[in-house]
C-alpha positions in Angstrom: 0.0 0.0 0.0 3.0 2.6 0.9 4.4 2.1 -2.7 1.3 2.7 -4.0 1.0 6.0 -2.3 4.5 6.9 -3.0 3.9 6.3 -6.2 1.1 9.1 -6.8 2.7 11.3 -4.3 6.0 11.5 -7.3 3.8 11.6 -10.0 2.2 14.5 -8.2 5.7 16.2 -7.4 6.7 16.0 -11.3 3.4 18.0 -12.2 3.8 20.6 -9.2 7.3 21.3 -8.4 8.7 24.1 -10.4 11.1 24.2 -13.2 14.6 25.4 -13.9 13.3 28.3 -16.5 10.6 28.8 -13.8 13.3 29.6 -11.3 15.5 31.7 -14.0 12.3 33.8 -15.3 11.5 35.1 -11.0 15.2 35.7 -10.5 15.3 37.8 -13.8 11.9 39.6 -12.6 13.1 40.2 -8.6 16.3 41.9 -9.9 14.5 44.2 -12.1 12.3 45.1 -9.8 14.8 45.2 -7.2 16.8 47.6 -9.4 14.3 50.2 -9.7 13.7 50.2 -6.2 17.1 50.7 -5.5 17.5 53.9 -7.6 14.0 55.3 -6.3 15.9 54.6 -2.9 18.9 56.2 -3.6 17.4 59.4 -5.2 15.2 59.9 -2.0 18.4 59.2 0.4 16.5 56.4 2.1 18.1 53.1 3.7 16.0 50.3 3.4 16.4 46.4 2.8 14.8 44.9 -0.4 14.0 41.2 0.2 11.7 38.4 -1.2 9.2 36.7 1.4 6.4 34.2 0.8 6.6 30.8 -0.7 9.1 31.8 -3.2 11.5 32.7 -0.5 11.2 29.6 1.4 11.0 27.4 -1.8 7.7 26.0 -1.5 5.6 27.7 -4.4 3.9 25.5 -7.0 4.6 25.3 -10.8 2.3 28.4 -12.4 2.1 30.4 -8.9 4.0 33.4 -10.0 3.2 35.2 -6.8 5.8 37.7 -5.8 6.2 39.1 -2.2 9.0 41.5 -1.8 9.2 43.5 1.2 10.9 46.5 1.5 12.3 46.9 5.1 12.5 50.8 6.2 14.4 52.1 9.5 12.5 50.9 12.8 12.9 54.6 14.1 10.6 55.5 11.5 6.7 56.5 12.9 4.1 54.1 11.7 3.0 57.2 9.7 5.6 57.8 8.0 5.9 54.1 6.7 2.3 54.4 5.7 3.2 57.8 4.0 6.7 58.2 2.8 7.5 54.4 2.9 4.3 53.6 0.6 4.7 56.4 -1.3 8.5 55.4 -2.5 7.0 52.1 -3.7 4.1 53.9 -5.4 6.7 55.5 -7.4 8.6 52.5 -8.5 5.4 50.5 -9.2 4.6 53.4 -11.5 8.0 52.4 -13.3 7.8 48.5 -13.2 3.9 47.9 -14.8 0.5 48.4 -14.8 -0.3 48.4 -10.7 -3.2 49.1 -8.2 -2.9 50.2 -4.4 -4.4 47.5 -1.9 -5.4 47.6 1.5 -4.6 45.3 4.6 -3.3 47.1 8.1 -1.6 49.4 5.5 -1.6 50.1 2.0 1.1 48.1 -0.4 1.1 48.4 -3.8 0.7 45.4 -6.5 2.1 45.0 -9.6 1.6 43.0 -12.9 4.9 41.9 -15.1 3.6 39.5 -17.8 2.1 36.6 -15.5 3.4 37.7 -12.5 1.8 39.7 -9.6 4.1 41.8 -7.3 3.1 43.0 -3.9 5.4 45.8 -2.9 4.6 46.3 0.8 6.7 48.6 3.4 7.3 46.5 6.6 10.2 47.4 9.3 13.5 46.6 9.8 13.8 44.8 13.0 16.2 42.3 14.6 13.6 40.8 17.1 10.3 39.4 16.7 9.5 41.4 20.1 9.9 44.6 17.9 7.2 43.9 16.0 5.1 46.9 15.3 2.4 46.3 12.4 1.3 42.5 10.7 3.6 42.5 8.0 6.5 42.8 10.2 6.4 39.2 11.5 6.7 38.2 7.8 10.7 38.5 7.5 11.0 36.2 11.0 8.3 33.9 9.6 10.6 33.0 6.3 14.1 32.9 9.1 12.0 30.3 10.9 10.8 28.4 7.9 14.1 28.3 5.9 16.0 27.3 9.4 13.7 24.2 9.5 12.7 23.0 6.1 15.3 20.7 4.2 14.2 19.6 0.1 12.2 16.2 1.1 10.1 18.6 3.7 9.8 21.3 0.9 8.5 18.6 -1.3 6.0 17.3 1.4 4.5 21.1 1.6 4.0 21.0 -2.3 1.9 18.5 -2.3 -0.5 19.3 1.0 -0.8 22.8 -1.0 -1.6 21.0 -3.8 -4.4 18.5 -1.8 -5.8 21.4 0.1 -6.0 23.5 -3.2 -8.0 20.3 -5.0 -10.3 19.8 -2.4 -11.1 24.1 -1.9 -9.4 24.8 1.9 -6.2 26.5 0.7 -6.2 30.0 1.8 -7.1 32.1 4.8 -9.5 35.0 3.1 -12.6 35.5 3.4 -13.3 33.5 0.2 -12.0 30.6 1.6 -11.7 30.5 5.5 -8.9 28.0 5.0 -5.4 27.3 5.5 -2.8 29.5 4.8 0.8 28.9 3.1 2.7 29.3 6.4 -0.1 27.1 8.6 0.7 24.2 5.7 4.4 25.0 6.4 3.9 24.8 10.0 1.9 21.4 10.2 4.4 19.6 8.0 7.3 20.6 10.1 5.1 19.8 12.8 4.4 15.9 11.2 7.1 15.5 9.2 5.6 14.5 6.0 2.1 15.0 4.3 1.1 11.2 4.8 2.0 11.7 8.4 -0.4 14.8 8.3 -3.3 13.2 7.1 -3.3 10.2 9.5 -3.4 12.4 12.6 -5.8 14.5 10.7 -8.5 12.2 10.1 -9.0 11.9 13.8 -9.1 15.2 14.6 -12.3 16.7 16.1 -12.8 20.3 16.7 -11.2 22.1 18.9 -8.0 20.8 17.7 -4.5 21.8 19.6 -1.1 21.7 17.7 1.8 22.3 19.4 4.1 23.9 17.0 6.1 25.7 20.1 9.4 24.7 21.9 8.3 22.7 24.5 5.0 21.4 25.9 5.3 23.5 29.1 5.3 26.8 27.1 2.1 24.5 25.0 0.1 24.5 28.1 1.2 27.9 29.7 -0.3 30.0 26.0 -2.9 27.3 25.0 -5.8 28.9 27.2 -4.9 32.5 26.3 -5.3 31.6 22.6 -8.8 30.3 23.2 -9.6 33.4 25.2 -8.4 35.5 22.2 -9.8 33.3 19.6 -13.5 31.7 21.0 -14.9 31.1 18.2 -11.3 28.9 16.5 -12.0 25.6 15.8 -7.9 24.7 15.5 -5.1 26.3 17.4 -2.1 26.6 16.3 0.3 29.1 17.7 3.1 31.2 15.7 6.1 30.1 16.9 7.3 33.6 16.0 4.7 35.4 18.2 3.1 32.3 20.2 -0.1 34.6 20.9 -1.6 35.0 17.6 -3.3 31.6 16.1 -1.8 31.0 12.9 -5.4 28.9 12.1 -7.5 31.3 13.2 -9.5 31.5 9.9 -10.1 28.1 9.4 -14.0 27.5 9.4 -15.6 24.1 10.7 -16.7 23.5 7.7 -13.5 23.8 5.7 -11.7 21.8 9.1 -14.7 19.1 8.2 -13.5 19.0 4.8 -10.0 18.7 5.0 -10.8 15.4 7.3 -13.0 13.5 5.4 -10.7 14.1 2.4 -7.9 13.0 4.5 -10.0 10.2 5.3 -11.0 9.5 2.0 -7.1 9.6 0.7 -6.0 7.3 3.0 -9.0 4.9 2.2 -8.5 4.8 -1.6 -5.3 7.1 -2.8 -5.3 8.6 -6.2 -4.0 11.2 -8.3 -7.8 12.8 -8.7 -7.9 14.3 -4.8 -4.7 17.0 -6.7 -6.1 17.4 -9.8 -10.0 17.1 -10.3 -10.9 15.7 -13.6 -12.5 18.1 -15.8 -15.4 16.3 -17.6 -18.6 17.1 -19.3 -21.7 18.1 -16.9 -24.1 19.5 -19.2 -26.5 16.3 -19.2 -25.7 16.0 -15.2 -26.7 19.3 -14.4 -30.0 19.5 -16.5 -30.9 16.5 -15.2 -30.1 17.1 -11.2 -32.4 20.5 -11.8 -35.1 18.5 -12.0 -37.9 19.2 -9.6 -35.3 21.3 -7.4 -36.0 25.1 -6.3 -32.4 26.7 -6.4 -32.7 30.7 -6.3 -29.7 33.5 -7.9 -29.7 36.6 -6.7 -27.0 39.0 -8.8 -26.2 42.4 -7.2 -24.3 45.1 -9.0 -21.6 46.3 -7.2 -20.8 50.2 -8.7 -17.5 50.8 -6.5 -14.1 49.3 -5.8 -13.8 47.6 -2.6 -11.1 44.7 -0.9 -12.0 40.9 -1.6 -11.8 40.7 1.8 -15.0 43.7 2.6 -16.9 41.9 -0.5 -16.9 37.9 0.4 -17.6 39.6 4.1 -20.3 41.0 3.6 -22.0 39.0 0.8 -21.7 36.3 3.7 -23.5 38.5 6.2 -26.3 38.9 3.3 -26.6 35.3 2.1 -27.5 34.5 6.4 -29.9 37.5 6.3 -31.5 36.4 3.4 -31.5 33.0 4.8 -33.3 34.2 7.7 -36.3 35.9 5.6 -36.9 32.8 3.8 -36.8 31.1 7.1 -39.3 32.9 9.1 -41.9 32.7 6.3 -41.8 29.2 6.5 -39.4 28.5 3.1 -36.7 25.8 4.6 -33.4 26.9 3.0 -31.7 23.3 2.2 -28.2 25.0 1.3 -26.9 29.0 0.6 -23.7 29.7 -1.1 -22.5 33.5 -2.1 -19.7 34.1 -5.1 -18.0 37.6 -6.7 -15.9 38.1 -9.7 -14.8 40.9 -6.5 -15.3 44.0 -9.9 -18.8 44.0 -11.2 -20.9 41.2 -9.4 -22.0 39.3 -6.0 -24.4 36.6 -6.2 -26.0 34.5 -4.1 -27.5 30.9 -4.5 -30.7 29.5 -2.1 -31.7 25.9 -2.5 -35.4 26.2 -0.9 -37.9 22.7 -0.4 -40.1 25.1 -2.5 -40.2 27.8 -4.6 -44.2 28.3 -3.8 -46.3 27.5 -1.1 -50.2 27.9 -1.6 -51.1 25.7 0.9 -51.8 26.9 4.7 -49.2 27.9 6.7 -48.8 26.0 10.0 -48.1 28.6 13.2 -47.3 27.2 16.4 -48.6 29.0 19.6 -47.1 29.2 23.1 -48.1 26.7 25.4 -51.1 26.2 27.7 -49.3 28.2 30.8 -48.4 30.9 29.6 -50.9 33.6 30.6 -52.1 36.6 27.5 -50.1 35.3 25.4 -52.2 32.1 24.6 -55.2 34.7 24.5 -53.2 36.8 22.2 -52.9 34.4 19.9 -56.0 33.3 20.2 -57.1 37.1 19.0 -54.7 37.1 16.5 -55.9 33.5 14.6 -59.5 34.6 15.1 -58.7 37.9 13.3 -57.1 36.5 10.6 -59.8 33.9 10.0 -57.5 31.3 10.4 -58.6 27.5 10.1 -58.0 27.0 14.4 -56.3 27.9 16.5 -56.7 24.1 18.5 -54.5 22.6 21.0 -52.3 19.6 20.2 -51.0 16.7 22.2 -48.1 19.0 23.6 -50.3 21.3 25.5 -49.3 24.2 22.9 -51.9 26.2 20.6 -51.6 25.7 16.6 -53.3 27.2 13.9 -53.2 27.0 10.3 -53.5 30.8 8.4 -53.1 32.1 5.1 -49.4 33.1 3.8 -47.6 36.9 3.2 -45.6 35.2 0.3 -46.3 32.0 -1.1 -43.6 33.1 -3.9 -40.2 32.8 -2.5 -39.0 35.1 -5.0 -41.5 37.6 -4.7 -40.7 37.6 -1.0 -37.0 38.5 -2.1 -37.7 41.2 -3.7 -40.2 42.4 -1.9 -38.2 42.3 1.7 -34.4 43.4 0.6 -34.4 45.8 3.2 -34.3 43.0 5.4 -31.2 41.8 4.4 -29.6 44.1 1.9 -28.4 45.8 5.1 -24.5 45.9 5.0 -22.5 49.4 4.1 -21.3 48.5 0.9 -24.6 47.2 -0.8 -27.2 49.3 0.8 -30.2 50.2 -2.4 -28.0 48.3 -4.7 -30.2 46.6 -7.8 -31.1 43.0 -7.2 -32.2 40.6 -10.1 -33.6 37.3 -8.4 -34.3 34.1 -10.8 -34.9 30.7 -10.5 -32.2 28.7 -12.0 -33.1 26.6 -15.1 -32.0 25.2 -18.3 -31.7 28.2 -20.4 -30.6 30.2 -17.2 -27.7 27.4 -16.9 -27.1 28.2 -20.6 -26.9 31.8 -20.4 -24.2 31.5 -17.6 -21.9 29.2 -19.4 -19.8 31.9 -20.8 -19.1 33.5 -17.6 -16.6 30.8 -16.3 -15.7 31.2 -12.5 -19.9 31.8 -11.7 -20.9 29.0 -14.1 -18.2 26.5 -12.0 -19.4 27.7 -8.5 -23.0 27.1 -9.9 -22.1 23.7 -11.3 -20.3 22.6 -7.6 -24.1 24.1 -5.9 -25.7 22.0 -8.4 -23.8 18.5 -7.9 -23.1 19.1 -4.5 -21.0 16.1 -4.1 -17.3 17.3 -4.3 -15.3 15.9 -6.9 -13.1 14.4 -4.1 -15.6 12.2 -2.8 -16.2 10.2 -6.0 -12.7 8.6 -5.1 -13.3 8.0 -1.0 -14.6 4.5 -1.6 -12.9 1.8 -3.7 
């Protein structure tokens, strides 16, 4: 069974690990960058340290990731202004140089850049010789890729390639918003922590939330910051500190459900290994997805989005108005099955309701308070009598039921009708809303529009393509 793992774990490695031009074409693009910096730099009199972090610094990118972090590392006497100011601002003017670019936001602004395929963050950070002197986020990157390239030999390189690669597949790589996943240094840390991905996944399929991982120098230092991380973080489902600042939990954006995932598929590898949990097989779904519409009520709503914003302020929010939404068709009686949002993060956010039903023209069933409880049984009473309801009557649990007629018995109609109920965050306030029901020529008319007609697809099939494999 190992050589049957070990097998599709090298086959994997020759399709993921980078190659020699790879390595030549960043090189070539981090000097030239690096040169302009320098001269913006020196025309300004400024000291600072240009350096590559991320994945490509601590050799553990994947063939086609042409992300670029470099980090330009001003004096630590410097205000926190004047990095966000002058600091920024020197990059702005190199970027303006180097290609087409566009200012972001995190804790502080940092500029990105675009050179052919690659994207380029420039960010300011500090120069600092202890992690103690850490003053903003991005200062803690420098120690992270010390830490990192002091601990990872080739093999454990290797063995971080291909849980990237697995977590990627399966749709828990990545701590944003989007995702609520894993992110590149958490996959560095477990595999140093395990030794090797195989090793990962067989303590991971026994994990049950919340999970503790030591990734700190001893157990007594373990137990001494383990329940000040869960005061912190209450709502984590994993823990795993920074061994570079052992207060902030490293998997703090990890949801349950993508921790669920990321076990069963762990699970599921072990069970029946193959090459299909790294690279899902691209096939044909046209005659799958017409036919799994059949007799199902699934719901788009498309909102137009008329300013810029971060991914991070978008996915947020379009998650706080998918559970709003969810709630209306809740409480008039439409039982949502499954919700899902999606944004191209320029134009679009959508959002995707599988309901029981799209109409209801039957009675709706409202249950009363029970027999004890003073007026409000008599309220009720009122209310039912009012309304000309068929009852109200008193069932087996002591409690007062009544069948009246519905607001909505059109679960779209009740959409548009009650956005104000859940079209309530800052950013898409009054903003138009289109809701359809999702057919065959709807699925049609989205084709063309690739990353909304895949997250469609996914809502459609539900079963991940991952799970076809669990089971020999």
């Amino acid at each position: 069974m190992n050589n049957k793992f070990e097998a599709i774990e090298q086959k994997v490695l020759e399709k993921i690990k980078p190659k020699p031009e790879e390595y030549r074409e960043i090189k070539k693009v981090f000097n030239r960058i690096k040169e302009v910096i320098e001269s913006i730099l020196e025309k300004n009199k400024v000291k600072a340290e240009i350096t590559l972090q991320g994945s490509i610094a601590h050799d553990t990118w994947l063939s086609g990731d042409h992300d670029l972090d470099i980090f330009v590392l001003f004096p630590k006497n410097w205000e926190i202004e004047e990095l966000k100011t002058r600091g920024f601002n020197l990059l702005l003017e190199a970027a303006k140089i180097i290609g087409d670019y566009e200012i972001k936001y995190a804790e502080h602004p940092y500029v990105r850049v675009r050179v052919n395929d690659f994207q380029i963050d420039l960010v300011p950070a500090y120069k600092l010789e202890k992690s103690s002197e850490i003053k903003t986020a991005v200062d803690r990157t420098p120690f992270h890729t010390k830490y990192l390239n002091n601990r990872l030999n080739n093999y454990l390189r290797d063995q971080v390639r291909l849980l990237k690669q697995f977590m990627k597949s399966i749709g828990v790589y990545g701590a944003e918003q989007k995702t609520k996943g894993f992110s590149g240094y958490a996959v560095e840390l477990l595999i140093i922590k395990h030794g090797s991905f195989r090793k990962l996944l067989l303590e991971a399929e026994k994990w049950k939330h919340p999970v503790f991982i030591n990734t700190l120098e001893s157990d007594a230092l373990f137990k001494k910051i383990r329940s000040k991380l869960v005061r912190k973080y209450p709502e984590s489902v994993i823990y795993m500190p920074d061994p570079v600042d052992p207060l902030r939990n490293v998997t703090a954006a990890v949801s349950l459900k993508s921790l669920a995932t990321f076990v069963i598929a762990s699970r599921c590898y072990l069970n029946n290994p193959s090459e299909n949990y790294f690279f899902p097989i691209q096939e044909s779904d046209e005659e799958r997805i017409i036919t799994a519409l059949d007799k199902r009520c699934i719901l788009l709503l498309e909102i137009s989005m008329d300013e810029k914003l971060s991914p991070e302020i978008i996915w947020g929010e379009l998650q706080r108005i998918g559970d709003r939404g969810a709630k209306v068709l809740k409480n008039n009686d439409f039982r949502v099955i499954h919700f899902s949002v999606y944004t191209d993060e320029e134009k679009y956010a959508y959002i995707v309701y599988e309901l029981d039903q799209c109409t209801k023209n039957y009675p709706r069933e409202y249950i009363g308070p029970e027999y004890w409880t003073g007026n409000r049984t008599l309220n009720f009473i009122k209310a039912h009598l009012l309304r000309q309801s068929f009852g109200p009557w008193i069932n087996e649990e002591g409690k007062l039921v009544s069948l009246g007629q519905r607001k909505y018995i059109d679960a779209i109609k009740l959409l548009i009708d009650r956005t104000w109920e859940y079209l309530v965050t800052p950013h898409f306030k009054n903003k138009k809303l289109i809701v359809k029901r999702i057919t065959r020529e709807e699925i049609n008319n989205l084709r063309s529009t690739r990353g909304l007609y895949e997250w469609i697809k996914g809502f459609i099939l539900k079963r991940p393509h991952w799970m076809e494999y669990c089971i020999e």
